[in-house]
Structures are given as structure tokens and as C-alpha cells.
C-alpha positions as CSV (number, residue, x, y, z in Angstrom):
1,X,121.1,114.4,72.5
2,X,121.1,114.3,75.7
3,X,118.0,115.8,76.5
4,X,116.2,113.8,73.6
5,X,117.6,110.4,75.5
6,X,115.9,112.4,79.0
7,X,112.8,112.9,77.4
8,X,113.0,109.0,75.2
9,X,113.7,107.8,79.3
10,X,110.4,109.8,80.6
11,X,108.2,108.6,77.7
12,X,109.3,105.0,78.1
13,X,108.6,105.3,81.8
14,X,105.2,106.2,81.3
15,X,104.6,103.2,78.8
16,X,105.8,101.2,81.1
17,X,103.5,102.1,84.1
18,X,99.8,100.8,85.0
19,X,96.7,102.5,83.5
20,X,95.9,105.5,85.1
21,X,99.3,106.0,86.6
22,X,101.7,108.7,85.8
23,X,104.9,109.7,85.9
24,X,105.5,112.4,88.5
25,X,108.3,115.2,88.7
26,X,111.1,114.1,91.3
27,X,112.9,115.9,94.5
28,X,116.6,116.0,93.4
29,X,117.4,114.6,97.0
30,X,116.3,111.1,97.2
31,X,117.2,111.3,101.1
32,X,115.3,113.9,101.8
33,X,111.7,113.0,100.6
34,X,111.4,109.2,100.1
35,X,108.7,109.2,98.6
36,X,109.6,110.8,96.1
37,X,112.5,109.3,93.2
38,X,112.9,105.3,93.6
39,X,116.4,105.4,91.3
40,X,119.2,107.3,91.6
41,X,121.2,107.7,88.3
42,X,125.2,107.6,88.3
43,X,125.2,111.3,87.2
44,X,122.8,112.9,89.3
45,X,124.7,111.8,92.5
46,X,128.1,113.3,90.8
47,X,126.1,116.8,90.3
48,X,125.0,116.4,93.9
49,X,128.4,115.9,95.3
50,X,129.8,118.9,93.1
51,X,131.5,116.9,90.7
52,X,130.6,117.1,86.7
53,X,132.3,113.8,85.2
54,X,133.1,113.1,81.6
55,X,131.4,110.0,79.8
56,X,134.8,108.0,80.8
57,X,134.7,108.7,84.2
58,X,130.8,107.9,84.6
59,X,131.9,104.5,82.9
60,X,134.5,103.6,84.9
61,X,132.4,104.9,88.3
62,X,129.9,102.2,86.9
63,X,131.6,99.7,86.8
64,X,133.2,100.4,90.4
65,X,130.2,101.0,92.2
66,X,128.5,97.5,90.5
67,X,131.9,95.6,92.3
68,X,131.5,97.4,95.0
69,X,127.2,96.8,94.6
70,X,127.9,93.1,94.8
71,X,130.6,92.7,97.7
72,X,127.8,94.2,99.7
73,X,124.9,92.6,98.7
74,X,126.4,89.1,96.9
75,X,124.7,89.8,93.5
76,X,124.6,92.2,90.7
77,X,122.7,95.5,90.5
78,X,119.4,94.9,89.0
79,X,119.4,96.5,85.2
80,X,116.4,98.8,83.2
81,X,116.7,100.1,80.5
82,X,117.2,103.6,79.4
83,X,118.5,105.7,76.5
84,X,122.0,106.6,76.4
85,X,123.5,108.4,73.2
86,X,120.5,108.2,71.3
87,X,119.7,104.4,71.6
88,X,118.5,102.1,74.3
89,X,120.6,99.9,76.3
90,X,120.7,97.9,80.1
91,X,122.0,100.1,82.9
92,X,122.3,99.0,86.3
93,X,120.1,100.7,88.6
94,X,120.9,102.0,92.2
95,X,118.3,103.3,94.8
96,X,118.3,105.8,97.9
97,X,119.8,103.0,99.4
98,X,122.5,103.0,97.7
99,X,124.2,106.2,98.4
100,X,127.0,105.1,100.2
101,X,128.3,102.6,97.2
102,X,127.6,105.0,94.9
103,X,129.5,107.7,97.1
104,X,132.7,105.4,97.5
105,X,132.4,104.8,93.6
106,X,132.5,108.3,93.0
107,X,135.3,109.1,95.1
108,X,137.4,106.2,94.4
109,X,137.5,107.3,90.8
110,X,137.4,111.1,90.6
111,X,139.0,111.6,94.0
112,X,139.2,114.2,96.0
């Protein structure tokens, strides 16, 4: 399923952009090309830091890192949608900028 919702996210992507744009394949370090990917999903920063969270977990580091999202910049994460568990919903979305919140969110809830 997960893969399916992957692929469902890359094709509505694609829909989504300008004629004669396309969807390209992105670094999996935001840092260290920015250029290259614009958002920085809740579960790819996990696998980057070494953890591997279960669904609870990346729910409750959501909803952490959107408090912790609007102390710092007075307003809520900006939302897109995407496919999660086989149907579409709104998920906040975080950038390269972001790192740090999503960092302390992490760590606030999984811990070291």
C-alpha cells in the first residue's frame, strides 16, 4: 500500500505541474543539493536520522513539529495533499528549511 500511495503521490504531482514540466528524481539530502527536493516528508527525515517510526509515532511527531512549526513562525504549516493508506488527505508540509523543527519533533518524541 504503501508504495501504491508513493506512486498515487508522484502521479498527482505530475498532474499538478505546468505543461511541459516534469517531475524529476530527488537527492535524499535536501541540504546538500538545494536544488533539488522542495518538501521534506515527516518519514524521510526519521530514516535520515536512523530512526524507523511506527504510524503512531509519525502522528504524534506531526503534530509536535506543527506546534513547534507555529511558535517559530506564528502560523500553521502550509498543507498538500497526498495519499496516505490508500486515500487522499491534507498533510502539512515542511521544507529544507525546516530541519531543525522537524529534528526537535523527532527527538522530542522518539528520544534518544
Amino acid at each position: 500500500m504503501l508504495l501504491k500511495d508513493q506512486l498515487m503521490n508522484l502521479l498527482m504531482k505530475e498532474r499538478l505541474l505546468p505543461e511541459g514540466s516534469s517531475v524529476s528524481v530527488l537527492p535524499a539530502d535536501p541540504v546538500a543539493e538545494p536544488q533539488g527536493r522542495i518538501e521534506v516528508p515527516i518519514s524521510d527525515r526519521c530514516l535520515d536520522l536512523g530512526y524507523n517510526p511506527n504510524t503512531k509515532q509519525l502522528l504524534r511527531i506531526g503534530q509536535v513539529a506543527a506546534a513547534f512549526y507555529r511558535a517559530r513562525h506564528g502560523r500553521p504549516p502550509q498543507k498538500r495533499e497526498q495519499f496516505v493508506g490508500g486515500t487522499t488527505r491534507m498533510v502539512n508540509v515542511y521544507t529544507a528549511d525546516d530541519l531543525s523543527i522537524l529534528d526537535s519533533a523527532i527527538h522530542s518524541v522518539i528520544g534518544d
